[in-house]
N, C-alpha and C positions, 0 to 999 in steps of 0.2 A: 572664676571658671578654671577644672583643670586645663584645660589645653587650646590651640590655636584654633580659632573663630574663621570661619567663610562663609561664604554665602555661592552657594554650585546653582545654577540653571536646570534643570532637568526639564525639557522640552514647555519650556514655558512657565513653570511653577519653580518660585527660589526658594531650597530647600536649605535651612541652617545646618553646617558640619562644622563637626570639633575633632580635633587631630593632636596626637598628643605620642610620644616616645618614636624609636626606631626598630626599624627589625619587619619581619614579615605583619604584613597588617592582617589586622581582628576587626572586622564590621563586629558590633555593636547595635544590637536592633530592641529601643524603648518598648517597654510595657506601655498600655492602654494610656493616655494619655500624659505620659512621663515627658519631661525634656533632660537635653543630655545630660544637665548637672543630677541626674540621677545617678550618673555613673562614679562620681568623685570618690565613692569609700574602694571600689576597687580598682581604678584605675593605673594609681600608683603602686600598688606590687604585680602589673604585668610586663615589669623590666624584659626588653629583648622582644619586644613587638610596638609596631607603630597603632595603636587605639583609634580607631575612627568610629565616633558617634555622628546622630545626624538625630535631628527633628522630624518625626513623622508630618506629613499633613496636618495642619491645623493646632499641633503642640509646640509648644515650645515658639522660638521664632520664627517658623513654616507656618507661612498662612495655609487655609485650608483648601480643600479641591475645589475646583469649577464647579463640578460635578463627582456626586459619590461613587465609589466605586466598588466591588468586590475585593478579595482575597489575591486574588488572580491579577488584579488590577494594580493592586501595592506590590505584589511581587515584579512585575514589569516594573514599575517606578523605581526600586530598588534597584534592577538591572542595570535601569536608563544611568541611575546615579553613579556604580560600579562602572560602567561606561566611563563616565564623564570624569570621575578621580581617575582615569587611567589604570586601573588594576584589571589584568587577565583573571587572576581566582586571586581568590580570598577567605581565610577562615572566617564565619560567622557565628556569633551568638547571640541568639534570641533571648529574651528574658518575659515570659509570659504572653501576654497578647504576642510578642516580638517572636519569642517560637514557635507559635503560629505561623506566624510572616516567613520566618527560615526553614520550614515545611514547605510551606508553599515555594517559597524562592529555591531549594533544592529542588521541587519536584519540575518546576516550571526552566529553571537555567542550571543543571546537573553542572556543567562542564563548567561554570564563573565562581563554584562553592567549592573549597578544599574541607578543612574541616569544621563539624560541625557540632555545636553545644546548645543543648535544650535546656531549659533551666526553668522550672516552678512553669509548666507551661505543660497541652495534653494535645490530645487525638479529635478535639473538639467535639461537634454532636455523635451522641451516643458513649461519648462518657461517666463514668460517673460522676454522678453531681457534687458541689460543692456545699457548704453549711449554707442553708435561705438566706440566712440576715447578710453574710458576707457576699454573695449574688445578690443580693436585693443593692447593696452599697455600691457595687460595682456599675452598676445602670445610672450612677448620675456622678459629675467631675466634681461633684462637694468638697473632699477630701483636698481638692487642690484652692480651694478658695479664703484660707484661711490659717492661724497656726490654732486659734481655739477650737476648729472644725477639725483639722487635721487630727488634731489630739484624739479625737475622740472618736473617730470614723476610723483610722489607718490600723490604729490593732487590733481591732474588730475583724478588719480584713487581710490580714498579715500576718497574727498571731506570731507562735516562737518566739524569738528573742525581742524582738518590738511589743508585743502583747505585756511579757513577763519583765522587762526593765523599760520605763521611762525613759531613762537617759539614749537607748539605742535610736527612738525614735527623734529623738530633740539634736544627735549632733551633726545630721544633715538633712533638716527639715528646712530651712530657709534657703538653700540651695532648691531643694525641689519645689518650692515653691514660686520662686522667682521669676519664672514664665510658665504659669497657670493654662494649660488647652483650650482653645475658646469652644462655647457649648456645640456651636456647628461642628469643629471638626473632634469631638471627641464622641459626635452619635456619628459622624461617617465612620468613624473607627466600630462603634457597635455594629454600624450595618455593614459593614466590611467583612464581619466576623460571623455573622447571625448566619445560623445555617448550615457554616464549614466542617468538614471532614475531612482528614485524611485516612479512617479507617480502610477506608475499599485500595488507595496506594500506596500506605506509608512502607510496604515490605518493597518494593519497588527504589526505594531510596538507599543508594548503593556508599553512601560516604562514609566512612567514620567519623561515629556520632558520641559522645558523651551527654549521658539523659543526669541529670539532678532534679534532686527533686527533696522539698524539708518532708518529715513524718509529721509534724503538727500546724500543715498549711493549711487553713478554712479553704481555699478555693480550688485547690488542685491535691486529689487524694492522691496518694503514692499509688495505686491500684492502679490511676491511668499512667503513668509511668511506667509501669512494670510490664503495664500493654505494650506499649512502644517499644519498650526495649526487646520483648519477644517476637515483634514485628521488625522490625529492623537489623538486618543480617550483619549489621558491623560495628554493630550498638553497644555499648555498658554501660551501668546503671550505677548512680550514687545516691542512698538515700541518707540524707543529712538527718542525722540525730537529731532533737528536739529543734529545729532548722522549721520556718516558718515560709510566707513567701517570699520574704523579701532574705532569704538566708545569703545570699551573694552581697548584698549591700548592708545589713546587719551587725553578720560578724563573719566578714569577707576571709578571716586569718582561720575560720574552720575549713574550707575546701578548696582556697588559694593553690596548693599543694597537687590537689586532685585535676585544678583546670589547666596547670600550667606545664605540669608531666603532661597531662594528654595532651596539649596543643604542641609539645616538643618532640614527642616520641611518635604520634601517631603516624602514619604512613599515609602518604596521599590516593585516596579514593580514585581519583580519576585520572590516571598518568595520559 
């Protein structure tokens, strides 16, 4: 594991956190049923910030909810959590589902969000849509259940640089797979998500944001990105060249540069 292992309380549910460097901290917010060891290929070049990852509900080693919940409902959990690690604000970055969550969690706790980074992630319903087969893969945690499964299912739904070399996919595949989402909490996570929009308030979102996004991702066209960043008054847009979904954790050394100027230089949203 990169970094130091807890276990925080959030109002009754033990949620697994990983913490790792110094410096102003980066919440870290997993894709659809990821746990934190998703994060290991970029971890290590965000020298000069303290990395906090955490297990959603039900992924990783966070057991799942009581009871499911909406959008709205994980963004409070997330709150509870920012609470309890003692952080006033904190820069966040989403990464897919998890940009969703930092959407929500900006629109829901403005003032505990400094800045903010979307990454392979959209505007939810009334998007455009993604390729069938890579939405069709996405409705069930298969991909985490194996490495012959994974082979075969992940750059299907990933494309870029995991689709187009083998080897991108295989040198952190047994990390993400090593705590697999149990199937309960990875359809709370779809029914979390089912439904969600932020088109009618993402202009309402006053932070400074950097939107990333790959040009050859099955799930997330650069089209809904391009939305966002026209909706979003503080917004700029990265569209990673031949950059897949997974372009942050792939080949972290093409936009490392772009995520680590804007979380240095940008100016705080909410003084």
């Amino acid at each position: 594991m990169w970094g130091r292992e807890q276990v925080i309380d959030v109002e009754g549910l033990p949620l697994r956190v990983v913490r790792a460097g110094s410096g102003p901290p980066l919440l870290l917010i997993n894709g659809i049923g990821a746990p934190a060891e998703m994060w290991a290929p970029i971890v290590a070049r965000l020298d000069g910030h303290e990395v906090v990852a955490f297990d959603l509900p039900g992924a990783g080693a966070s057991p799942p909810l009581r009871r499911p919940t909406r959008m709205r409902g994980l963004a409070e959990l997330v709150t509870r959590l920012i609470d309890a690690l003692g952080y006033e604000r904190i820069d966040v970055l989403g990464y897919s589902f998890g940009g969703i969550l930092a959407q929500e969690l900006a629109r829901r706790s403005p003032e505990r969000v400094d800045r903010l980074v979307l990454c392979a992630t959209c505007p939810g319903l009334t998007s455009a849509p993604p390729q069938p087969l890579a939405a069709l893969l996405m409705l069930t945690p298969a991909r985490y259940s194996g490495r012959s499964v994974a082979s075969r299912i992940v750059p299907l739904i990933a494309g870029g640089r995991t689709r187009r070399d083998p080897t991108a996919l295989r040198e952190h595949l047994a990390e993400r797979l090593a705590r697999p989402p149990s199937t309960q909490g990875y359809l709370q996570q779809l029914y979390a998500v089912s439904g969600w929009s932020s088109l009618c308030w993402l202009s309402s979102i006053g932070h400074e944001t950097l939107i990333m996004v790959g040009d050859e991702d099955p799930l997330i066209r650069v089209i809904n990105a391009r939305c966002m960043a026209a909706l979003m008054p503080r917004s700029r847009l990265r569209v990673v060249r031949g950059g897949g979904h997974l372009f942050l954790l792939d080949e972290p050394g093409s936009v490392v540069a772009d995520l680590t100027g804007f979380l240095a230089t940008a100016s705080r949203a909410t003084e």
